[in-house]
VOVEX-767963 format. One record per residue (C-alpha): residue number from 1; residue in three letters; x, y, z. Coordinates in pm, whole numbers, always signed. Example, Ala and Ser with C-alpha at 12.3 -4.5 7.8 and 13.67 -1.06 7.14 Angstrom:
residues 2
[1 Ala [+1230 -450 +780]] [2 Ser [+1367 -106 +714]] 
END
This chain:
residues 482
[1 Unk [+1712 -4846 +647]] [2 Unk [+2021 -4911 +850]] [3 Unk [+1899 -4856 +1190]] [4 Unk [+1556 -4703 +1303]] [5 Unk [+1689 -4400 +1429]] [6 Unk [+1790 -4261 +1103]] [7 Unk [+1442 -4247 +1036]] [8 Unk [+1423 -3884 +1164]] [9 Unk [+1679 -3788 +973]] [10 Unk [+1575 -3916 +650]] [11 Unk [+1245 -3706 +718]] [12 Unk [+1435 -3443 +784]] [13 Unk [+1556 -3476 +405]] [14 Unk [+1198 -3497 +294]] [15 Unk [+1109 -3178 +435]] [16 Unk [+1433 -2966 +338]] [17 Unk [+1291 -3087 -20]] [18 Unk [+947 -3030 +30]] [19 Unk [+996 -2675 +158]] [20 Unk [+1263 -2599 -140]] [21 Unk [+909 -2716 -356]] [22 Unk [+675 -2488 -152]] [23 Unk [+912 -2198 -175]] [24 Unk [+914 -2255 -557]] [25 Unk [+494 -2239 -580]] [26 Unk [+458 -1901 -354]] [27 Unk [+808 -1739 -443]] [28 Unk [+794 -1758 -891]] [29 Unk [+403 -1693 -905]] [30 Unk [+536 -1374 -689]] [31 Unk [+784 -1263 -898]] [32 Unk [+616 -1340 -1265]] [33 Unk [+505 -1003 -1300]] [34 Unk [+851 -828 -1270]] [35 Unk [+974 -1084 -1489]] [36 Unk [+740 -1016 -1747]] [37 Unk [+869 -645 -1702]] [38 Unk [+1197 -729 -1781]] [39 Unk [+1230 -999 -2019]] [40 Unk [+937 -879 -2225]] [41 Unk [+689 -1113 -2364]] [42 Unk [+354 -1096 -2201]] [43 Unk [+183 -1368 -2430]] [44 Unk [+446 -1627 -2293]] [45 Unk [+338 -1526 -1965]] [46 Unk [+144 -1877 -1879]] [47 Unk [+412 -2041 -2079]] [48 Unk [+688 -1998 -1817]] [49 Unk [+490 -2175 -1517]] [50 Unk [+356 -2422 -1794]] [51 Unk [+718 -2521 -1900]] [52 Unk [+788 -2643 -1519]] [53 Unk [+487 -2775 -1508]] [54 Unk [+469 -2986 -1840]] [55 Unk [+804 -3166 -1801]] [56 Unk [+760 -3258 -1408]] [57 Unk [+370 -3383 -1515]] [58 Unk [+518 -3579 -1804]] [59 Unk [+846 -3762 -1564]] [60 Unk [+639 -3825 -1213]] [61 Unk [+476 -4140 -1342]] [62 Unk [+846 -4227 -1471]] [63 Unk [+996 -4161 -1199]] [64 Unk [+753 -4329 -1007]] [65 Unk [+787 -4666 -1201]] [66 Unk [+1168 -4584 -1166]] [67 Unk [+1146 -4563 -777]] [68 Unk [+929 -4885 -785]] [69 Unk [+1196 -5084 -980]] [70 Unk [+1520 -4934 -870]] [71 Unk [+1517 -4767 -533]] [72 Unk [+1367 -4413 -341]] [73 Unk [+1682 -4294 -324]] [74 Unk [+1875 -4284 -616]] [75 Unk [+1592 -4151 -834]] [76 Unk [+1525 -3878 -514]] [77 Unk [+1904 -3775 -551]] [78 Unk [+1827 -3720 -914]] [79 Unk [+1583 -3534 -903]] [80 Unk [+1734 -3261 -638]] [81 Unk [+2038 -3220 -821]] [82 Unk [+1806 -3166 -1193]] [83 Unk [+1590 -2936 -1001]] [84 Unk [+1917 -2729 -845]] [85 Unk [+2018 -2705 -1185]] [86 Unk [+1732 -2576 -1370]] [87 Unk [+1730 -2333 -1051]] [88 Unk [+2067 -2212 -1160]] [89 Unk [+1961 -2167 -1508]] [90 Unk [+1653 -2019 -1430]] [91 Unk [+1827 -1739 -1252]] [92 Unk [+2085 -1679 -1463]] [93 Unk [+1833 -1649 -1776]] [94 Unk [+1866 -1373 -2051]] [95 Unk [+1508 -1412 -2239]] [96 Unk [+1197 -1582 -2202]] [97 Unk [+1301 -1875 -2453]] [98 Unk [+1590 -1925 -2203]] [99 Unk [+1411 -1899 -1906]] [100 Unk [+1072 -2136 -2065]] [101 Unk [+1406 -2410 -2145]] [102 Unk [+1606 -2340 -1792]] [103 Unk [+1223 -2368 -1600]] [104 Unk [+1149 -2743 -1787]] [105 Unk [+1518 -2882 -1632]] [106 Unk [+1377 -2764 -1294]] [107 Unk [+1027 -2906 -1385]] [108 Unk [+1244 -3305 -1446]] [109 Unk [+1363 -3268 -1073]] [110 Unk [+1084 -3181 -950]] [111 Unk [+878 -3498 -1117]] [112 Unk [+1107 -3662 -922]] [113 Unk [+1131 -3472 -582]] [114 Unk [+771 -3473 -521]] [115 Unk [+585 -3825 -572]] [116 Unk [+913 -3984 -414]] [117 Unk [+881 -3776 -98]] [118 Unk [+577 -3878 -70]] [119 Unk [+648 -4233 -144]] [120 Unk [+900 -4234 +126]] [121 Unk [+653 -4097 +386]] [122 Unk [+431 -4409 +316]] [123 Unk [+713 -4646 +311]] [124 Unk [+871 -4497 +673]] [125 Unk [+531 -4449 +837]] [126 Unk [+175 -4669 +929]] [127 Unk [-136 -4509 +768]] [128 Unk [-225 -4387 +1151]] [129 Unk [+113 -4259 +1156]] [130 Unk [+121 -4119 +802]] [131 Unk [-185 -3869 +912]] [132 Unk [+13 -3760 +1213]] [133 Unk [+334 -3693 +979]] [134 Unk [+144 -3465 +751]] [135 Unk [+129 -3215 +1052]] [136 Unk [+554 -3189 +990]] [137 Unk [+505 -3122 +623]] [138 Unk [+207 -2876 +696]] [139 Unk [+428 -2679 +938]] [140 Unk [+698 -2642 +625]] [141 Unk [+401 -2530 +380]] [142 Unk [+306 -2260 +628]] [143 Unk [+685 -2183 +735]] [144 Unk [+727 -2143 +295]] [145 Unk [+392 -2002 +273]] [146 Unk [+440 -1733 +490]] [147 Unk [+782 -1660 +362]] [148 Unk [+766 -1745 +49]] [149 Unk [+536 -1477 -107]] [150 Unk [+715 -1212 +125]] [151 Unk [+1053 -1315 +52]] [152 Unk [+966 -1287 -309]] [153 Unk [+817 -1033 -279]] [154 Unk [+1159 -895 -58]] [155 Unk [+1439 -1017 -350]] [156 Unk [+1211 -860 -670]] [157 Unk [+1222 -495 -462]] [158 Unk [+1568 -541 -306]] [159 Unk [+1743 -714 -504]] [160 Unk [+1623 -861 -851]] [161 Unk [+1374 -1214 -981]] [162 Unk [+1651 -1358 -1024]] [163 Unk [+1746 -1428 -662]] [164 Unk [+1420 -1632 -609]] [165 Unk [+1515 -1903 -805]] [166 Unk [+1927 -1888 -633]] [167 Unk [+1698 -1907 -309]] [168 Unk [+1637 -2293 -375]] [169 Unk [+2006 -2401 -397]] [170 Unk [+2047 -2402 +24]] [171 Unk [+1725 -2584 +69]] [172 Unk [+1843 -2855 -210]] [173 Unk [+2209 -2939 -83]] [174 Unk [+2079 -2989 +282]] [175 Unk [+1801 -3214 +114]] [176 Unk [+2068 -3435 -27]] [177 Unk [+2306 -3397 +187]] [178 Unk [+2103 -3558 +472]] [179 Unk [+1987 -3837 +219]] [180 Unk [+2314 -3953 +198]] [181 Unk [+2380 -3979 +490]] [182 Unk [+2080 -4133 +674]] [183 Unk [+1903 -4341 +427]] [184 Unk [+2046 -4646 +310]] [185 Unk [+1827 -4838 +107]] [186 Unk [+1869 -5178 +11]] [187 Unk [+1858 -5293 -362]] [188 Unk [+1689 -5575 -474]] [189 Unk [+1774 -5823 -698]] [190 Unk [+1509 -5819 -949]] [191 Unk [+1549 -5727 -1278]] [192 Unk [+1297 -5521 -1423]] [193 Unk [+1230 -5358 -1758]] [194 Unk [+1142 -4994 -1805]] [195 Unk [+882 -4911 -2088]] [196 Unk [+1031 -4693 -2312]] [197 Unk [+744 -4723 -2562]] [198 Unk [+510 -4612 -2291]] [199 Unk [+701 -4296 -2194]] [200 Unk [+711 -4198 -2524]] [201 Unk [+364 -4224 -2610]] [202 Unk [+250 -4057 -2237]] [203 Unk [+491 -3771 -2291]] [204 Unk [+406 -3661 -2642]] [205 Unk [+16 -3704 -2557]] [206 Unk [+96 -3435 -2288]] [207 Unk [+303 -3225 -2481]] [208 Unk [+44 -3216 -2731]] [209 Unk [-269 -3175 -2495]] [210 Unk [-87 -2895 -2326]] [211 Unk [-14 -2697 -2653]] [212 Unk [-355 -2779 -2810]] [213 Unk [-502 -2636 -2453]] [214 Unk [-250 -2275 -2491]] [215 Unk [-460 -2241 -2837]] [216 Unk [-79 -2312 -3028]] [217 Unk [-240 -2523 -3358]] [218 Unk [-515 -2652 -3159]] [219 Unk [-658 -2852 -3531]] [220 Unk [-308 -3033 -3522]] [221 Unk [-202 -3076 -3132]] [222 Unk [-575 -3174 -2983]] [223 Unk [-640 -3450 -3256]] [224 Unk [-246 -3568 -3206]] [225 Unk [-320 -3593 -2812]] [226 Unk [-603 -3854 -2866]] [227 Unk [-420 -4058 -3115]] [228 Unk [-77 -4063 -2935]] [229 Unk [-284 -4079 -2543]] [230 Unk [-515 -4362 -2713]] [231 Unk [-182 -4560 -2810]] [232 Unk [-17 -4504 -2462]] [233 Unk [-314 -4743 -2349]] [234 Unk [-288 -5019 -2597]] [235 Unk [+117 -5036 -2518]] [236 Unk [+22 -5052 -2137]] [237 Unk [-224 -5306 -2204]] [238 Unk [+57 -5514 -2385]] [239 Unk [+350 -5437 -2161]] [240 Unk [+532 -5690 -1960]] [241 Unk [+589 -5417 -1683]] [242 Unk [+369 -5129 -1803]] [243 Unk [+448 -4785 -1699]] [244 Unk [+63 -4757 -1590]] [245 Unk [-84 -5016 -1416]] [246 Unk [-454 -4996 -1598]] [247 Unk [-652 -5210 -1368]] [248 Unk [-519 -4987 -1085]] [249 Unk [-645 -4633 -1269]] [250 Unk [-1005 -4830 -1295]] [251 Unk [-1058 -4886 -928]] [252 Unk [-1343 -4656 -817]] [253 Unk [-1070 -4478 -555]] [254 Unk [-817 -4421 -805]] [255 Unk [-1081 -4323 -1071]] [256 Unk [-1244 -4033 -856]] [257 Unk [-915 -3939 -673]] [258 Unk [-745 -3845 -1014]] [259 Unk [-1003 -3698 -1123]] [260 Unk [-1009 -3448 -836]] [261 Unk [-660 -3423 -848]] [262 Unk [-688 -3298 -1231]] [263 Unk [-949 -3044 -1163]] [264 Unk [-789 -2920 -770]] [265 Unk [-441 -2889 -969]] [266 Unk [-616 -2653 -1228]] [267 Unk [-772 -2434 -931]] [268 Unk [-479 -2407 -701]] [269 Unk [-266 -2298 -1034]] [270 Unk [-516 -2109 -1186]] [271 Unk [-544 -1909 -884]] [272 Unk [-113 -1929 -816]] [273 Unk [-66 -1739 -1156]] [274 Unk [-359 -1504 -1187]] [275 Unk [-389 -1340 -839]] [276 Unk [-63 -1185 -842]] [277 Unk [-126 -1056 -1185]] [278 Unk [-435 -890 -1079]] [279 Unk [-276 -739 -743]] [280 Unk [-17 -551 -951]] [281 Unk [-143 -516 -1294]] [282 Unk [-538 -377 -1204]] [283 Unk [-472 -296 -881]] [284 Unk [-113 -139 -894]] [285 Unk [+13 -307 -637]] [286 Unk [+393 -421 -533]] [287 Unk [+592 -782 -589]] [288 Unk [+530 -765 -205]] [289 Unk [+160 -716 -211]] [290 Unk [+71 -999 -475]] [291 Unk [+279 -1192 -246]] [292 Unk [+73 -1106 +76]] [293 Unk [-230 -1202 -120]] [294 Unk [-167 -1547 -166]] [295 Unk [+5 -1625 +119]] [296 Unk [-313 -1676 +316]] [297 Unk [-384 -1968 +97]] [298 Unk [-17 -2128 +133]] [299 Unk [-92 -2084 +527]] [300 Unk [-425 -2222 +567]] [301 Unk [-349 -2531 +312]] [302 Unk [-116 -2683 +576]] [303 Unk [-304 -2629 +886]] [304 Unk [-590 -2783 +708]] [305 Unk [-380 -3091 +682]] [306 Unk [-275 -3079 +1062]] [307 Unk [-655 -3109 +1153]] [308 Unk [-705 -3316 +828]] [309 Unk [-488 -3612 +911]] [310 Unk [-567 -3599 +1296]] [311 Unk [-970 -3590 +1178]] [312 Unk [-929 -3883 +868]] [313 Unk [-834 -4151 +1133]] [314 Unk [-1140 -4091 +1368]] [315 Unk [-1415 -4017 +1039]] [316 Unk [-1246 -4168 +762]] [317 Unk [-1126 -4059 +426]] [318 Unk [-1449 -3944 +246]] [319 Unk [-1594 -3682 +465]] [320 Unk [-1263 -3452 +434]] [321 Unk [-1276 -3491 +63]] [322 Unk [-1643 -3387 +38]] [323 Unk [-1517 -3076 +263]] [324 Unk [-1245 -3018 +90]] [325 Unk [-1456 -3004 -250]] [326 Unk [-1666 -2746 -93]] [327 Unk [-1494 -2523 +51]] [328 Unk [-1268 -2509 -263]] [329 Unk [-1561 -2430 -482]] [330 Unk [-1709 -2144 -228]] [331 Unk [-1400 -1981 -200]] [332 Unk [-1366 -1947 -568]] [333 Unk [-1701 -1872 -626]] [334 Unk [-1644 -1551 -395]] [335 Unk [-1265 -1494 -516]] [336 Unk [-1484 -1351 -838]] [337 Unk [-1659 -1063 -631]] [338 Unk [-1272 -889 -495]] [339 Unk [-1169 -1032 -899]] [340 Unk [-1462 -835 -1088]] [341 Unk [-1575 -539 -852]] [342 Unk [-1241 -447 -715]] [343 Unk [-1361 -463 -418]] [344 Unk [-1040 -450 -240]] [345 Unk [-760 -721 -115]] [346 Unk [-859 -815 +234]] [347 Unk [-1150 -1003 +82]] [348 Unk [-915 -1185 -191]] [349 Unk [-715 -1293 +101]] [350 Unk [-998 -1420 +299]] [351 Unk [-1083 -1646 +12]] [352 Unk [-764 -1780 -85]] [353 Unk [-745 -1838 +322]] [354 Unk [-1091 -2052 +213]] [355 Unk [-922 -2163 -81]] [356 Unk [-633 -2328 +101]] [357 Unk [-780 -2494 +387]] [358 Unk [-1025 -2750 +126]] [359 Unk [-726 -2805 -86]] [360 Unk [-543 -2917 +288]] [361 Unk [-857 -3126 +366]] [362 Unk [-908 -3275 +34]] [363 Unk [-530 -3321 -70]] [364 Unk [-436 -3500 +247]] [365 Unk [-708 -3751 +281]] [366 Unk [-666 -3839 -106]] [367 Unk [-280 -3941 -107]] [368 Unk [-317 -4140 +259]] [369 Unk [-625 -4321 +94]] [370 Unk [-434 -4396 -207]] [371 Unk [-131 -4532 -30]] [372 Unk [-344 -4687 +203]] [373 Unk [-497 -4892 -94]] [374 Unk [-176 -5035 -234]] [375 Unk [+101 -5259 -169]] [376 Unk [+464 -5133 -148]] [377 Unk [+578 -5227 -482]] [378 Unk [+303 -5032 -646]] [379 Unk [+291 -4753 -367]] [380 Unk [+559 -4513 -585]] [381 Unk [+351 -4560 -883]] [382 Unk [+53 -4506 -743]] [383 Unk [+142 -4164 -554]] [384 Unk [+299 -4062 -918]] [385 Unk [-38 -4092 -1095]] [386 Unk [-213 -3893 -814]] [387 Unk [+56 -3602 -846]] [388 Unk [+43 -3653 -1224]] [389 Unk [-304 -3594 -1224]] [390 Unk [-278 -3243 -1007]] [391 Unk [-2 -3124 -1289]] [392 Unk [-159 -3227 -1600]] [393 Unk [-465 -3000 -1485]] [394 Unk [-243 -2708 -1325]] [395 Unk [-53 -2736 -1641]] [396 Unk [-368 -2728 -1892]] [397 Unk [-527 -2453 -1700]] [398 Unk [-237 -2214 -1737]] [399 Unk [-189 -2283 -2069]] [400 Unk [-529 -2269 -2137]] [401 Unk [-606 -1949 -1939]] [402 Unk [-289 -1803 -2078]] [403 Unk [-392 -1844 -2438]] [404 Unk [-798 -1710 -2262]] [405 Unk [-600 -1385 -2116]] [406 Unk [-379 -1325 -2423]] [407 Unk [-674 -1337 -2688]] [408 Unk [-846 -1066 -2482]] [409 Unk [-568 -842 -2455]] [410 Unk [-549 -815 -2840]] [411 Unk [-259 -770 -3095]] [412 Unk [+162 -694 -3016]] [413 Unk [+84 -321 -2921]] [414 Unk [-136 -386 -2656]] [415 Unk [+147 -670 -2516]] [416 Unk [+360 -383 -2489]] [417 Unk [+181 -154 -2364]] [418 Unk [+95 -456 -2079]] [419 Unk [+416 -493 -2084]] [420 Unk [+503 -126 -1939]] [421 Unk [+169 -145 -1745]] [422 Unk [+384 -429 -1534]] [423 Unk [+722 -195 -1487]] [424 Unk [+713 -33 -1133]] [425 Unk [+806 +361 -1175]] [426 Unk [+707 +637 -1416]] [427 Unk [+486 +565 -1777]] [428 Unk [+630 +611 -2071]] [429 Unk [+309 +542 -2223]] [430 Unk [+34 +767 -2254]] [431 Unk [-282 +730 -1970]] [432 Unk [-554 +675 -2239]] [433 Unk [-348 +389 -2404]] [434 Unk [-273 +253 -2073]] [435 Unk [-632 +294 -1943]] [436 Unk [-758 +69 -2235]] [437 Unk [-519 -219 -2198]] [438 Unk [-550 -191 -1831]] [439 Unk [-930 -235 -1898]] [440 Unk [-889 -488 -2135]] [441 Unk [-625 -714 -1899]] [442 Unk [-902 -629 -1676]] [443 Unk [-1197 -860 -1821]] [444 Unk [-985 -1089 -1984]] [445 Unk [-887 -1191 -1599]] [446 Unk [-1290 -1186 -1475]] [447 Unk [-1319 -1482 -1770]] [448 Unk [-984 -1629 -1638]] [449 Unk [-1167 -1637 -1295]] [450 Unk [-1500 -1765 -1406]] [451 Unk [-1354 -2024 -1591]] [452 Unk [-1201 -2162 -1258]] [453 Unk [-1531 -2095 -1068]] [454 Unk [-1645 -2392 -1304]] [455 Unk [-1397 -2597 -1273]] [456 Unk [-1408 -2581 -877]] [457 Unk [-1779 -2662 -926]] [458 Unk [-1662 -2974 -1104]] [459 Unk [-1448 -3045 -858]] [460 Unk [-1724 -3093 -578]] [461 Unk [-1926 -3283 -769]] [462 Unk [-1653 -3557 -797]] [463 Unk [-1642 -3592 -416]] [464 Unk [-1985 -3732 -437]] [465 Unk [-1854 -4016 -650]] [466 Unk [-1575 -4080 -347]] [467 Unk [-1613 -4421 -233]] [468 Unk [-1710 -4466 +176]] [469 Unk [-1442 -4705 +221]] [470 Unk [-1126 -4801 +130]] [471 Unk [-912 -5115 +74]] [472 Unk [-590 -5118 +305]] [473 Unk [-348 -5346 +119]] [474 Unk [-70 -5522 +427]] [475 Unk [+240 -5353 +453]] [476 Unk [+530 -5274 +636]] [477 Unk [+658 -4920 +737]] [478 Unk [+935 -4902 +526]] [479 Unk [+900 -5184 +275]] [480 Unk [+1225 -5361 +172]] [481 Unk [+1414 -5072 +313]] [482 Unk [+1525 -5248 +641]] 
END
């Protein structure tokens, strides 16, 4: 950086970016349902949140590499203006096919916007300091979690879905605007090689995990995963600057931190989709009220990182984890009572309240740890893989409860009939054809729940394997960034 006082400003960048990204998580899982409504389409329902989330999984360990080699900011800049423009395209969408396409381009940006911010943090700020920043980014997660669902909620009634994707562009030209202007990052003079052979291989192992796990010709896609995933670690193994570093993923820290990561991602999206659709498909409720129930959890995930990264510094990294795995797998435990008994919203709230506060705990102490671990030219990487991790399993478990929800709502007539179950005003339907595919929607969604009960329960029992100490690798504040 030019001068140490543009420090704040540069921050200031990160959090215009990271609150365009939070508004994106609470606002779209908001407005899904009225989409649905109007577009049509209810089995490629899972598909539009999987789209975003399948091409920003497949570029953050790119972009990651890319940051490590070439710069924070150039790749950052990127990515805002990619993510603006799938935005754009996302609003301005005519189908589902068009909106699936126009939701990847914002997915790229965002594979960029999110492991760099967080890069950026750990370059600017000591790991003491680091825990004490995460209290700025927690107060944007609650400032977007609070408004986020209700805004949505807000534009769907008022105005139409398509305004909650136009929302972003304000949020993404101050972002890059301030960039500009107060970081200036100095190049260095190293050449470095990108592997392309690598990329390819990681990407189409995704793509093909990702449709094997939607149930789309699972014989073909599942078997193709293994092969192409199996030769993505051979070409590491061989590359002169691998994509990957592989003796990095085998460190006990990184080993049990991704694999938390995989399984909190498929939880926290799991529960992003499939809430809303409960609120307003069993329950009958508004845009607004699916957005009031999972706002709780996009309030109490960053207060839990306020106390989280004041609490890491004085008991250390593994304690919050092991928290944060259990309260994550109570709260979805009980999420299946309000989910299967109907037993009213205040009690879904209080649980995704639960919910957000040991994905706060557990989140926050597993990216500090991580960056704490490594040294700055692997530090981009290595926050990459752990945000890589949380999208490959958010982006399985939609897919995968997607194709779970659509197999137990049956064949085209019972889509449509979901379909106008979804459309606020009068039926056009009759009540006995509506009362069976409400029925049916109904215990397809208990299964969609159960199946993330398990995979919370998974999730704690990786915080056991958490080691009790970590590694601090020497470092500077901001790296070669002087």
């Amino acid at each position: 950086m030019p001068a140490q006082s543009h420090r704040a400003l540069t921050l200031a960048a990160l959090l215009s970016s990271m609150f365009m990204a939070a508004m994106e998580a609470t606002v779209v899982a908001t407005a899904m349902p009225s989409v649905v409504a109007d577009l049509k389409g209810i089995e490629h329902y899972g598909w539009v949140g999987a789209a975003y989330l399948l091409s920003s999984t497949v570029t953050m360990p790119l972009f990651g590499k890319l940051a490590d080699q070439r710069g924070r900011k150039p790749v950052m800049l990127w990515g805002i203006s990619l993510f603006l423009l799938g935005s754009m395209a996302s609003g301005a969408a005519q189908d589902m096919l068009q909106l699936i396409v126009a939701r990847a381009l914002q997915g790229v940006g965002a594979g960029a916007i999110q492991p760099i911010s967080m890069t950026l943090v750990g370059d600017l700020y000591r790991p003491e300091q680091r825990a004490k920043v995460q209290g700025l980014f927690g107060a944007i997660w609650a400032v977007a979690g609070i408004s986020g669902p209700l805004l949505g909620g807000f534009l769907v009634d008022a105005l139409s879905w398509r305004w909650v994707f136009y929302v972003n562009v304000p949020f993404g030209f101050i972002a890059a605007t301030l960039l500009v202007t107060s970081f200036a990052e100095r190049r260095q003079g190293t050449e470095h090689r990108l592997d392309v052979l690598g990329v390819l291989a990681l990407s189409t192992g995704v793509v093909c995990l990702l449709l094997g796990a939607s149930g789309s010709h699972p014989v073909v896609t599942l078997p193709a995963a293994l092969v192409t995933l199996g030769a993505f670690i051979v070409i590491e193994q061989r590359a002169a600057e691998p994509l990957l570093s592989l003796p990095l993923l085998k460190t006990r820290l990184m080993a049990t931190s991704n694999a938390m990561c995989i399984l909190l991602g498929a939880v926290m999206m799991g529960v992003l989709n499939y809430v809303p659709l409960h609120v307003q498909a069993i329950w009958g409720g508004t845009p607004t009220q699916a957005g009031t129930s999972i706002a709780p959890m996009m309030l109490s995930w960053p207060l839990a990182s306020v106390v989280s990264g004041r609490l890491l510094i004085r008991f250390g990294y593994r304690p919050m984890v092991r928290l944060g795995g259990l309260l994550i797998a109570a709260a979805t435990t009980l999420l299946l009572v309000p989910v299967a008994a109907e037993f009213g919203p205040w009690l879904m709230r209080l649980c995704c309240f639960a919910l957000g506060l040991g994905l706060g705990f557990a989140n926050t102490a597993l990216i500090i740890a991580v960056q704490d671990s490594v040294q700055w030219r692997q530090r981009g990487v290595a926050t990459a893989v752990l945000l890589f991790s949380r999208s490959i399993g958010g982006a399985v478990s939609v897919g995968g409860l997607g194709a779970l929800l659509s197999a137990s709502i049956g064949q085209t007539e019972g889509r449509q009939m979901l379909d106008e179950l979804l459309r606020p005003g009068p039926k056009t339907i009759g009540s006995a054809s509506l009362g069976a595919v409400h029925d049916a929607l109904a215990g397809g969604l208990v299964d969609v729940f159960r199946t993330l009960v398990a995979l919370a329960a998974l999730a704690w029992l990786a915080t056991l394997s958490f080691p009790r100490t970590t590694q601090s690798a020497p470092s500077t504040p901001s790296g070669p960034a002087q």
